[in-house]
C-alpha angles and dihedrals in degrees: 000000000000094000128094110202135194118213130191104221099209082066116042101173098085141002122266093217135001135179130180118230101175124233104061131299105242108153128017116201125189117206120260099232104001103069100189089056116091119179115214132212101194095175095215096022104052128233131321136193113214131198117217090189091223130275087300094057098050091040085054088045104256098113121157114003112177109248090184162332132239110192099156077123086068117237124261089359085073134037114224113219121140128049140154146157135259118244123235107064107284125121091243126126138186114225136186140183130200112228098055096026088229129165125200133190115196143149140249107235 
């Protein structure tokens, strides 16, 4: 669905934070060395960073709140389905999309 979702598994019945982000969910990527940070493939509706808040903001309810979007794939045009992040540190990830069989490095600002 469009909805990316955090879950405590030690509790299973409901999630502990969603949030919608439109177009489909369709791959979820933590951060390699920043752990609030979640990198979103959403197929018809681009690419989101997402920002977990650490284990303090989802115990105190804030959970997932959106830090940016990258759509230089174009929406509904591409379909947004691999993403990851560079190693080393920096706030930089690799996209792609299927239609067009793009790839796209950018960085978080």
């Amino acid at each position: 669905d469009e909805t990316a979702r955090l879950w405590d598994v030690r509790q299973l019945r409901a999630p502990v934070s969603e949030l919608g982000l439109g177009g489909g969910v369709w791959r979820l990527k933590w951060h390699p060395e920043r752990a609030d940070l979640l990198l979103a493939a959403c197929m018809h509706a681009g690419f989101a960073v997402l920002s977990s808040g650490g284990a303090e903001a989802a115990a105190g309810g804030e959970g997932l709140s959106l830090v940016a979007r990258y759509e230089a794939h174009g929406l509904g045009g591409a379909l947004g389905y691999g993403a990851d992040w560079a190693h080393g540190g920096a706030l930089a990830a690799a996209t792609c999309s299927f239609y067009d069989r793009a790839l796209h490095a950018w960085t978080l600002e």
